[in-house]
C-alpha positions as CSV (number, residue, x, y, z in Angstrom):
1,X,-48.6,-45.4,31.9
2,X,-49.4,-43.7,28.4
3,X,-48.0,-45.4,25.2
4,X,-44.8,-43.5,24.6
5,X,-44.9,-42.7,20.5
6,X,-42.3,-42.3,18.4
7,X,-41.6,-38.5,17.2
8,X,-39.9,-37.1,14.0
9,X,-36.8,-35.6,15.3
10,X,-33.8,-34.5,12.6
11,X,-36.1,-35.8,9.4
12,X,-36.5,-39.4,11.1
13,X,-39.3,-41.0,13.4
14,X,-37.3,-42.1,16.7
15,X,-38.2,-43.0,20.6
16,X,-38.5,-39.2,22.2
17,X,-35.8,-40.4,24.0
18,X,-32.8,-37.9,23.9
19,X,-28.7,-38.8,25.2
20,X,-27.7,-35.7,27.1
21,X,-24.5,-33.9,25.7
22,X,-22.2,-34.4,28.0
23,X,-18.9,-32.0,28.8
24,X,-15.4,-33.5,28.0
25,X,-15.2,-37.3,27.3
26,X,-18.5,-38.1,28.9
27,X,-20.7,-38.7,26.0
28,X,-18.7,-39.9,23.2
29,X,-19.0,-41.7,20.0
30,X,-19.6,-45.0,22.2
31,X,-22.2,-44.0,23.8
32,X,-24.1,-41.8,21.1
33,X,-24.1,-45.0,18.9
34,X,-25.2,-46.8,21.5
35,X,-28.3,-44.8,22.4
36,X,-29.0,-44.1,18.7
37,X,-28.6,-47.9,17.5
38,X,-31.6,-48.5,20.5
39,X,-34.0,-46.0,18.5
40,X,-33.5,-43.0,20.0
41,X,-30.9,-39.5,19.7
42,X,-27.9,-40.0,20.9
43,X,-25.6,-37.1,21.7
44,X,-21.8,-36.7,22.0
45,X,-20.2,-33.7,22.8
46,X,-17.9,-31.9,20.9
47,X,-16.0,-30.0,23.5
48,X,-12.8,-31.1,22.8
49,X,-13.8,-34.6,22.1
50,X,-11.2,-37.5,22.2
51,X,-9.2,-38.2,19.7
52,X,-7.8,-41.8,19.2
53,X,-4.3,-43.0,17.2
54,X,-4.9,-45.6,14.4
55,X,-4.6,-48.5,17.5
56,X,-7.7,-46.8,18.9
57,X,-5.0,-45.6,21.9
58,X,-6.7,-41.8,23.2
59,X,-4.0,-39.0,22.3
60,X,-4.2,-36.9,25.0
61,X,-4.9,-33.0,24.9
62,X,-1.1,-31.5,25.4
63,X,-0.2,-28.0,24.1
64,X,3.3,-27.1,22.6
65,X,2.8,-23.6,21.9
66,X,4.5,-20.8,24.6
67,X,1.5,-18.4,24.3
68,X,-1.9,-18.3,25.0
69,X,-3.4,-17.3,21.5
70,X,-0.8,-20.2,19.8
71,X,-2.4,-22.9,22.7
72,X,-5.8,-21.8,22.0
73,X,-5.2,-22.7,18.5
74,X,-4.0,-26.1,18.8
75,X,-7.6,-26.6,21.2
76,X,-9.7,-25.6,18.4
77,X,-7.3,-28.4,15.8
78,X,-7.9,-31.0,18.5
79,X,-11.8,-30.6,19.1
80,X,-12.7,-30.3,14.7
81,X,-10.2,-33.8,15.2
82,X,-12.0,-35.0,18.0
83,X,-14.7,-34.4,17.0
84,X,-14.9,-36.0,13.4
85,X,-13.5,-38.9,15.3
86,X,-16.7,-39.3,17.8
87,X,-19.1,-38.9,15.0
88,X,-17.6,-41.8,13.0
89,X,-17.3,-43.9,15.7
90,X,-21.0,-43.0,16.8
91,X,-22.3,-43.4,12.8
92,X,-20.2,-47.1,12.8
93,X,-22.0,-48.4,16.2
94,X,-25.4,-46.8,15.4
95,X,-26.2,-49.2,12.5
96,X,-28.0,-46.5,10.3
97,X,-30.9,-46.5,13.5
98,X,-31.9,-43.7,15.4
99,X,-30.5,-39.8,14.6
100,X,-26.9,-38.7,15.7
101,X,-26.3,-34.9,17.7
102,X,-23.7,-33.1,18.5
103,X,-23.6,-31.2,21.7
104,X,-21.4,-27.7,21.5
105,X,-21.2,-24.8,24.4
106,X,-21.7,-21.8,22.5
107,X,-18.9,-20.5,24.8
108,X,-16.5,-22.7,25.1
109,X,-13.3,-21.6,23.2
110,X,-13.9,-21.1,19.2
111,X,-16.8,-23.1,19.3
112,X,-18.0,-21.7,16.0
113,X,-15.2,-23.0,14.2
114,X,-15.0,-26.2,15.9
115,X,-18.8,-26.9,14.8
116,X,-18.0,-25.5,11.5
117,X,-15.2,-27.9,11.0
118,X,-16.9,-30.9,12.4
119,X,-19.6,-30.6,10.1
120,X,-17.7,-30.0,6.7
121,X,-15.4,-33.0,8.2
122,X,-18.1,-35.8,9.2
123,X,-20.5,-34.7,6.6
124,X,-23.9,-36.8,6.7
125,X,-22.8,-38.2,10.2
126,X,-24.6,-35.9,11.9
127,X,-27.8,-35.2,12.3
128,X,-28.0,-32.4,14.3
129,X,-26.9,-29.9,16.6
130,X,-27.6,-28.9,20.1
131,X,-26.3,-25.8,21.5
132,X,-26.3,-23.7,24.8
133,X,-24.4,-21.8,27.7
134,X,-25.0,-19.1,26.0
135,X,-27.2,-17.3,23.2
136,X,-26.4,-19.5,20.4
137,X,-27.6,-17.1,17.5
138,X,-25.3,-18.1,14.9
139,X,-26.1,-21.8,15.2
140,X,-29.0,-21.2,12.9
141,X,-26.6,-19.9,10.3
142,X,-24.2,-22.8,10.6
143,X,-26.5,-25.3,10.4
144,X,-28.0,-24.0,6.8
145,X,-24.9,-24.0,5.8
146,X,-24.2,-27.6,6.3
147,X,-28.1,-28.7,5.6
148,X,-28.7,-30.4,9.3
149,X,-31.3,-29.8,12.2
150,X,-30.5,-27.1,15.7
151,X,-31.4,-27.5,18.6
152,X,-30.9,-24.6,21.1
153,X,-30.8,-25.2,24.7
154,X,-32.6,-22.2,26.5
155,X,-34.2,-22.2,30.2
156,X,-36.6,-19.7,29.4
157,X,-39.1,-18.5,27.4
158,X,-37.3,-15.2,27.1
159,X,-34.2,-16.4,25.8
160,X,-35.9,-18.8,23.3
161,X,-38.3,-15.6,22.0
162,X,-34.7,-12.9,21.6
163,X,-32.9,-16.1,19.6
164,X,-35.7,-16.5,17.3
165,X,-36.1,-12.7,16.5
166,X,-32.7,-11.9,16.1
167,X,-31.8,-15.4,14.2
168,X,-33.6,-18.3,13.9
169,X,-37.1,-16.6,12.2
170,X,-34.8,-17.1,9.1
171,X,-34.1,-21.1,9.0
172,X,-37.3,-22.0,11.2
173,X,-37.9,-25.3,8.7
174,X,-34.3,-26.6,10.3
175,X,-35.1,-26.1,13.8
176,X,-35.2,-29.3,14.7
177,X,-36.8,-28.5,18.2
178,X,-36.1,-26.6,21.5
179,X,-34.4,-28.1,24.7
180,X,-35.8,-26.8,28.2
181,X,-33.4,-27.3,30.4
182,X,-34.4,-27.1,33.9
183,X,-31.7,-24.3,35.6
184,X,-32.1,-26.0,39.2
185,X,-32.1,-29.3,38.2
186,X,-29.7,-30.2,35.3
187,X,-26.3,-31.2,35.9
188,X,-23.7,-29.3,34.3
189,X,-23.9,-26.0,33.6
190,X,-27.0,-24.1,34.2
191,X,-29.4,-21.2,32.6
192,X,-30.3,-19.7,35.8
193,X,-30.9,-16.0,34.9
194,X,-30.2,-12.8,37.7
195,X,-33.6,-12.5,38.4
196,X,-33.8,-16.1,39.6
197,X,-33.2,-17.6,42.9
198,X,-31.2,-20.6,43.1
199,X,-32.5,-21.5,46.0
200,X,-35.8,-21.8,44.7
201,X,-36.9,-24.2,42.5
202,X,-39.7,-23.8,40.0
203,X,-42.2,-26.4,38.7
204,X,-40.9,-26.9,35.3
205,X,-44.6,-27.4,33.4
206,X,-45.3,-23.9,33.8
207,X,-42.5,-22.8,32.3
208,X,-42.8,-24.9,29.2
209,X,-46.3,-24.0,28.5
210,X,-45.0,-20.8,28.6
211,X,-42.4,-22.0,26.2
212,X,-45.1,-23.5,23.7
213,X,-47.4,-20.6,24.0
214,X,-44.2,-18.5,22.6
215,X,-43.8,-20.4,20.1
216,X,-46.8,-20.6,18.9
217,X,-47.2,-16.9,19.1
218,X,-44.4,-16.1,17.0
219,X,-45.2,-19.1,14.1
220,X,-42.5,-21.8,15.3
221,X,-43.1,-24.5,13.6
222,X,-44.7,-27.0,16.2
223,X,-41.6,-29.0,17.2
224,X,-40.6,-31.3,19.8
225,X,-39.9,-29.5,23.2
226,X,-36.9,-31.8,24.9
227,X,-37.6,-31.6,28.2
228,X,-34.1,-31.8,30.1
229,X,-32.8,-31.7,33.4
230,X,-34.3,-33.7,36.1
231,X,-35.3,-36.5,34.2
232,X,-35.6,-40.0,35.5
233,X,-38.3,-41.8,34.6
234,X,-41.2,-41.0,31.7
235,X,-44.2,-42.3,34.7
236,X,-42.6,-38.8,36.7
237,X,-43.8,-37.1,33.3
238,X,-46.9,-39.4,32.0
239,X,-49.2,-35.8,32.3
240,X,-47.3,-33.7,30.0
241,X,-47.4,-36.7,27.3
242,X,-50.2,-36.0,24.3
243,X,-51.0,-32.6,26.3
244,X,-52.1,-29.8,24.0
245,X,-50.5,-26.9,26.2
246,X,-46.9,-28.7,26.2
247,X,-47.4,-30.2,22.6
248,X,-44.9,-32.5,21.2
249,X,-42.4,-33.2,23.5
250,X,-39.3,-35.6,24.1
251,X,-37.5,-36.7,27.2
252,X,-33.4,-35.7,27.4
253,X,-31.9,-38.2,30.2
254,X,-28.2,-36.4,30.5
255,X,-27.6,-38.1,33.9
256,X,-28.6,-41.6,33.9
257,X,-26.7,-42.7,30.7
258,X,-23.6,-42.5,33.0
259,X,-24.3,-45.7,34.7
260,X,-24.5,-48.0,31.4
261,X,-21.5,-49.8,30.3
262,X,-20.9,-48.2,27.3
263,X,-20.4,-44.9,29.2
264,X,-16.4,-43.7,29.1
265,X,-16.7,-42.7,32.7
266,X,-14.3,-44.2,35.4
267,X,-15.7,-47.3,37.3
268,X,-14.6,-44.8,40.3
269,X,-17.1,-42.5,39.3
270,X,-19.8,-45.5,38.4
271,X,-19.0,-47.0,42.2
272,X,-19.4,-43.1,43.2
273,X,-22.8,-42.5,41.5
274,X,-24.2,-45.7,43.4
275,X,-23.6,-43.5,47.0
276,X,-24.8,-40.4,46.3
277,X,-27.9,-39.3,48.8
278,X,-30.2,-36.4,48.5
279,X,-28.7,-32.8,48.9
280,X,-25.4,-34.5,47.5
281,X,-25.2,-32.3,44.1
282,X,-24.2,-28.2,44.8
283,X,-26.2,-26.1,42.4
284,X,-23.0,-23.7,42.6
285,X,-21.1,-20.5,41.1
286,X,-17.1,-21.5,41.1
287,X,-17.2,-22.1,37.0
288,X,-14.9,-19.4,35.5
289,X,-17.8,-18.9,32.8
290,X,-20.0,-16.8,35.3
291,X,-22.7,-19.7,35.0
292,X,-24.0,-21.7,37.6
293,X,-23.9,-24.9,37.3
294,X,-24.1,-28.3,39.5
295,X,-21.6,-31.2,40.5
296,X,-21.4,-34.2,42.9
297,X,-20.2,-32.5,46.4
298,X,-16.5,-33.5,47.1
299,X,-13.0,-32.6,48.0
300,X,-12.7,-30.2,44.8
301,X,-16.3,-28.4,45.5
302,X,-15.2,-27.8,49.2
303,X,-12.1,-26.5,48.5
304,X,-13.5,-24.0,46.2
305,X,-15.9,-22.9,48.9
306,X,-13.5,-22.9,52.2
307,X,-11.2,-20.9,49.6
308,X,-14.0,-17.9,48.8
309,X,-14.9,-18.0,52.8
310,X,-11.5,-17.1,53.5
311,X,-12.0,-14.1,52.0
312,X,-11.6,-10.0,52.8
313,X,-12.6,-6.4,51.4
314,X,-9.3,-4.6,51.7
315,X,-7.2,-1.4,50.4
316,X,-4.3,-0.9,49.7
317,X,-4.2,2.3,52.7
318,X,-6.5,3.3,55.1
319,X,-9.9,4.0,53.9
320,X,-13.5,4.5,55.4
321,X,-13.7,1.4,57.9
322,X,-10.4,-0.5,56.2
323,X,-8.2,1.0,59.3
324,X,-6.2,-2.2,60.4
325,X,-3.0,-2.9,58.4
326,X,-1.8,-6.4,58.0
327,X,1.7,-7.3,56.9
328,X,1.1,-10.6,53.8
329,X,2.7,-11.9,51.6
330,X,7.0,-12.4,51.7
331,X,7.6,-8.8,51.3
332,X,5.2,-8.5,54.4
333,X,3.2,-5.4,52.6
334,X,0.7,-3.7,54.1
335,X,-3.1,-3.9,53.5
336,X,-6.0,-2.7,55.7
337,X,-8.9,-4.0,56.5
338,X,-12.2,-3.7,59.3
339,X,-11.2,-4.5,63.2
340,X,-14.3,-7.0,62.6
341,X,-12.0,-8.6,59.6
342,X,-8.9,-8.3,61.2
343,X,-8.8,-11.4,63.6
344,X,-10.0,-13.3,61.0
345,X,-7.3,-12.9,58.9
346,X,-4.7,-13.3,61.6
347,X,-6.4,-16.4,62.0
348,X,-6.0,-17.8,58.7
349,X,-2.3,-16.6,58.8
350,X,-1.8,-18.6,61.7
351,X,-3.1,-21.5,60.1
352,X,-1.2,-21.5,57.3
353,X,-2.9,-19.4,54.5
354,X,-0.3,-17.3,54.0
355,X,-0.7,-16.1,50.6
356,X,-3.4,-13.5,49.8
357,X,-4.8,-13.8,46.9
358,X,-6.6,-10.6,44.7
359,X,-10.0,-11.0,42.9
360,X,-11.9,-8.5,40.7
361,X,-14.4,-7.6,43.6
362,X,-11.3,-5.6,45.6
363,X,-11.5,-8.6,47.4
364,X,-8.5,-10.7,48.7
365,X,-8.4,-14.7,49.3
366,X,-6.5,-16.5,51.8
367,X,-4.4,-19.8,50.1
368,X,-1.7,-21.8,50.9
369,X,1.7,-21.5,49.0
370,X,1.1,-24.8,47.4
371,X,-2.8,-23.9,46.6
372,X,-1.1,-19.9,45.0
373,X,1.3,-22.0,43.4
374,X,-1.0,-24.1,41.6
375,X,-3.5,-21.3,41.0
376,X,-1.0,-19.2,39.3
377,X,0.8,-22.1,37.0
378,X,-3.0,-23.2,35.9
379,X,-3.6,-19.6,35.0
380,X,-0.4,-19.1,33.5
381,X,-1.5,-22.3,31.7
382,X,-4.7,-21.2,30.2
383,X,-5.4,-22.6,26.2
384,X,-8.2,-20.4,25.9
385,X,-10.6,-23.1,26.2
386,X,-13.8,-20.8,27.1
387,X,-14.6,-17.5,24.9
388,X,-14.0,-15.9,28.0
389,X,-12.5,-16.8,31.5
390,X,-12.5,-15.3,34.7
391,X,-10.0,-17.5,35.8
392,X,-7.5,-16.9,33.7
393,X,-8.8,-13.5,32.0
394,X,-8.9,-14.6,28.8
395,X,-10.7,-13.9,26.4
396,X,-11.2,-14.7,22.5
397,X,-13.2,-11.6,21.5
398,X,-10.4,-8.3,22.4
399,X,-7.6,-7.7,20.4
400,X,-5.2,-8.2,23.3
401,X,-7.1,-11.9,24.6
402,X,-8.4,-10.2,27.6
403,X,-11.1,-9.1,29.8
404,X,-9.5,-6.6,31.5
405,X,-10.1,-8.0,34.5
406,X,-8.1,-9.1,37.1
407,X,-8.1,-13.1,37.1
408,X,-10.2,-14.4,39.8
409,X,-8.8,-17.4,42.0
410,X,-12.0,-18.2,43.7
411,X,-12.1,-20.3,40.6
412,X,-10.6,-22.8,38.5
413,X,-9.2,-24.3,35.6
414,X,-12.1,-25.8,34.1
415,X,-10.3,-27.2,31.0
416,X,-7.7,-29.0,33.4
417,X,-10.2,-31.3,35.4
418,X,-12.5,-32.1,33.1
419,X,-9.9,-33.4,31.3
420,X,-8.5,-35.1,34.6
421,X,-11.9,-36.5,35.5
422,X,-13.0,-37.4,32.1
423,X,-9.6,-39.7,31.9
424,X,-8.7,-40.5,35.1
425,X,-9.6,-42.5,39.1
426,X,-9.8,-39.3,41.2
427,X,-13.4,-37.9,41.7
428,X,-12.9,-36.6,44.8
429,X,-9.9,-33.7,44.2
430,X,-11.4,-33.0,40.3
431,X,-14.9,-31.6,39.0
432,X,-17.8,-34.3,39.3
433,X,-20.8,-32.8,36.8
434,X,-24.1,-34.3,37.7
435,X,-28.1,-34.1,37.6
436,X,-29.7,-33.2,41.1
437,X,-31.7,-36.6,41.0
438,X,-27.9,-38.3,40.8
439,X,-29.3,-39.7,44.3
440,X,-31.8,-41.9,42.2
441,X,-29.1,-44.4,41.4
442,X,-28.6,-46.0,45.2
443,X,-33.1,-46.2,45.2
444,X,-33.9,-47.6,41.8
445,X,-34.6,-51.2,42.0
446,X,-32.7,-51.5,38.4
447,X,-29.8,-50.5,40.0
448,X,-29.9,-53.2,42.6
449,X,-26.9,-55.1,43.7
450,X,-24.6,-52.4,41.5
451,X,-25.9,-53.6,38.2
452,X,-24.8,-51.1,35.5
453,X,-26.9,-52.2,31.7
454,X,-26.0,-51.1,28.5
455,X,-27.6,-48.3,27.1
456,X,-30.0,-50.6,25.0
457,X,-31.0,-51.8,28.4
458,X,-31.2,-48.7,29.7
459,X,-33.6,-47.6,27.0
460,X,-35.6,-50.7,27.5
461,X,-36.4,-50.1,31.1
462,X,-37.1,-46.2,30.2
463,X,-39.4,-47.6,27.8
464,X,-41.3,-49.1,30.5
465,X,-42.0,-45.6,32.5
466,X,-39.5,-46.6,34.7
């Protein structure tokens, strides 16, 4: 195994070994300090971070206000809180080691003022900033006006090439590095792009030579690539370490720091992690932000899929092969569909899935009245917690908070089980993120007998190639 160096990464020589940002609640202050105070970067995320009273007791995230625009502003009061919160408790249990990040989805709801008002709030606690699901152009801006380190998250050369033209040619002595994160293979959301096939993997060297060759075609400074997504062990990656073509680079584990004891995960989701086998992570498309993105195979997943197979091209009267009418709904209305589609639906009728269900394709589901219920009160519900939704239709950027579109209940409220999973037992009816080598847990010898380490542990063993 090659000596793993230290690298310079937000003005200070550290392990190249990167905490993944994790979604709601997952990587916190806790665990950020943890991972920094063992040498390396720690990450927490500052989508809608926790927020603790005085007794350290977590407040959790409940909105008073009757509309949608008045909710959405109480979510971006509670993530700036949260998130001041995270990075002093990450600064406190770091011990002045190691370099402090922040992880923000460019489009999760306001994130520009949430990251704006973090910063000015937990000034010279954080070190940097790491930003994707999306094209973060403005985090360039942002981060020169607060005097810290970026870090975009992109999966392609492409993208990192139209963020640097457009934006970050200006500040390049702040970028603090690039994160390629692999689209098949990261947990989480995911940058695969149309053109892509899901269902095929590429190798991800290729593409980061790529990466580095772009870079050092349009004068990036030559920063630390953080290799992300797929990451287990540094002896998987021992060729790409001191290679010219992939030139400084640093490891990002985003799945693995969920099994150590600082992690704020359930010890359901811990026991869960332990029994996961190969194939048992869906690189899928439910998420109401039109990305894909990948989670642990459960109840919640296969409701989500049995809900968009129980699904019809219809019209409202007879049209081109739509020629059988079907009475739904209480009112028992009319719609038409194909003679091939037709026994289907009577079918699901008969079973129970009464309620039919519109989406923005002129497509209608087949639901339950409990699952329509539910559907339409979580809609009804939305905070505004993405820049745009197409569960709930919102969306941040039109004067009347909307896509236009009808709201699409092949999806979900993405808001509502993070938030459940992040602080509650059930992983099997809520959303599960998780990294496609997840399976790794139940073969690695470390694990053995369910131990779980601590992070510093952890980053002990990873120091090892293993």
């Amino acid at each position: 195994m090659k000596a793993i160096k230290p690298l310079v990464i937000s003005g200070k020589e550290v392990l190249p070994l990167v905490e993944g940002g994790k979604g709601i609640a997952v990587s916190n202050g806790e665990s950020s300090g943890a991972w920094a105070a063992a040498g390396g970067v720690g990450t927490f995320s500052g989508v809608n971070a926790d927020y603790y009273d005085e007794q350290g007791n977590h407040i959790p995230c409940v909105f008073h206000g009757k509309t949608r625009s008045e909710r959405h502003e109480e979510l971006i009061d509670m993530g700036i809180r949260g998130a001041i919160n995270q990075a002093r408790i990450a600064h406190e249990m770091s011990n002045g080691q190691g370099r402090i990040h922040m992880n923000v989805l460019w489009e999760m709801g306001g994130s520009e003022r949430v990251l704006e008002g973090a910063l000015a709030g937990a000034k010279g606690l954080i070190h940097g900033v790491t930003c994707g699901a999306g094209m973060p152009y403005r985090v360039a801006e942002i981060a020169m006006r607060h005097g810290i380190y970026y870090y975009p998250i992109v999966s392609s050369a492409r993208a990192f090439k139209a963020l640097w033209k457009r934006s970050y040619h200006k500040a390049p002595e702040l970028l603090g590095g690039v994160v390629y994160e692999d689209p098949w293979l990261a947990g989480g959301h995911n940058g695969l792009s149309n053109v892509e096939d899901p269902r095929v993997p590429q190798d991800p060297r290729p593409r980061v030579v790529e990466l580095r060759a772009t870079m050092r075609a349009l004068g990036v400074p030559e920063v630390p690539v953080l290799m992300a997504g797929g990451v287990w062990a540094l002896r998987d990656w021992e060729d790409w370490i001191e290679e010219a073509d992939v030139g400084p680079v640093a490891f990002q584990f985003g799945t693995r720091p969920l099994l150590t004891q600082e992690s704020p995960i359930s010890q359901q989701w811990k026991d869960r992690l332990l029994t996961l086998k190969p194939g048992d992570v869906l690189l899928h498309r439910f998420s109401p932000t039109g990305f894909y993105s990948s989670a642990v195979k459960n109840a919640f997943l296969k409701d989500l899929e049995d809900r968009s197979d129980r699904q019809v091209a219809y019209t409202r009267e007879p049209e081109g092969d739509k020629t059988e009418a079907i009475a739904i709904g209480a009112r028992g209305r009319n719609i038409f569909v194909t003679p091939a589609d037709k026994p289907k639906v009577e079918g699901w009728l008969a079973a129970g899935y009464v309620q039919g269900m519109r989406t923005p394709d002129h497509t209608m589901i087949f639901v339950t009245e409990e699952q329509s219920f539910r559907i339409l009160k979580d809609q009804k519900d939305c905070m505004g917690c993405l820049s745009a939704c197409s569960f709930s239709n919102w969306s941040q950027h039109s004067a009347d908070l909307s896509t236009g579109k009808t709201a699409d209940p092949r999806s979900f409220c993405i808001q509502k089980t993070l938030q459940n999973i992040a602080h509650g037992e059930d992983v099997e009816n809520e959303l599960m993120f998780a990294g496609h080598n997840a399976y790794r847990f139940g073969t690695d010898p470390f694990y053995a007998n369910g131990f779980v380490p601590t992070v510093k542990q952890l980053v002990d063993r990873l120091m090892t190639g293993d």
